[in-house]
N, C-alpha and C positions, 0 to 999 in steps of 0.2 A: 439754202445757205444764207440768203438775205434775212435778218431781223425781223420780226413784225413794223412796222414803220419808219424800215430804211428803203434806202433809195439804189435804185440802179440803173447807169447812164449808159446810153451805148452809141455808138457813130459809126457809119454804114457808108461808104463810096458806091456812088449812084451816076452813071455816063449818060445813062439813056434817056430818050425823052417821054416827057410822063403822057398815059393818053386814058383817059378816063372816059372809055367809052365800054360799058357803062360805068363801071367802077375800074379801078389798078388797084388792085391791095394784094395780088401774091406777089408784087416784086416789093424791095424795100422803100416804096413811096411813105410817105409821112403817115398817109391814111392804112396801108399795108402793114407798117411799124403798129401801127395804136392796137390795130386788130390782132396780129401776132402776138405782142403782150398780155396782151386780154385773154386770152385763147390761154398761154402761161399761164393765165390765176392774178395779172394783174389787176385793179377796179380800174375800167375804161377809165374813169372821169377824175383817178391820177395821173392820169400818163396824157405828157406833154409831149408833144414833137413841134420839130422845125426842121428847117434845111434851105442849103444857099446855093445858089451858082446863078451861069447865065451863057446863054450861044457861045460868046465869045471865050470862055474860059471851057469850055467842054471842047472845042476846036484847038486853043490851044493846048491842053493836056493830052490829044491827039498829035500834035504836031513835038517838034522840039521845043525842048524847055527855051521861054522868052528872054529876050537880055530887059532884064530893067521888070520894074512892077510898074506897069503905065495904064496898066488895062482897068477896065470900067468895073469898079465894084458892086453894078446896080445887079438887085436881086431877081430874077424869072424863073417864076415858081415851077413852070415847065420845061425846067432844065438845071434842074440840081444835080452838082458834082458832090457833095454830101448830104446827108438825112441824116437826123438825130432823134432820139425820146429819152425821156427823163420821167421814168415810172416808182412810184409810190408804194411798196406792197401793204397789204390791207395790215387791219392790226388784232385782224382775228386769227 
């Protein structure tokens, strides 16, 4: 359904914490996105991923919602409450 050299973006809610022993790529970790795509027919080395969170934002999204946005916006890769990729399909 995607064009030869359009794009499709996708974003994933991720609670759990990442453990890359030896790899995580059946869950949707950043490195599990690339590979899933790929697997699709996307060219690995279009497809971008990222993703944000951190302890304290995974703890509260467990808890009740906070009053106020006070909380620390620093990123820890081993604890992303989103994953994202931004894949390229080929233009063959």
């Amino acid at each position: 359904m995607l064009k030869p050299g359009g794009y499709f973006l996708v974003t994933t809610p991720f609670l759990v914490r990442v453990h890359n022993i030896p790899v995580d790529c059946s869950r949707w970790t950043e490195l599990g996105m690339k590979h899933f795509l790929a697997e699709c027919g996307f060219p690995i080395n279009e497809i971008t991923t990222g993703s944000w969170g951190n302890r304290r934002a995974v703890i509260g999204n467990l808890r009740r919602f906070p009053k106020g946005f006070y909380r620390s916006l620093k990123n820890e890769s081993n604890y992303p409450l989103t994953v994202w990729a931004l894949a390229k399909k080929g233009t063959e």
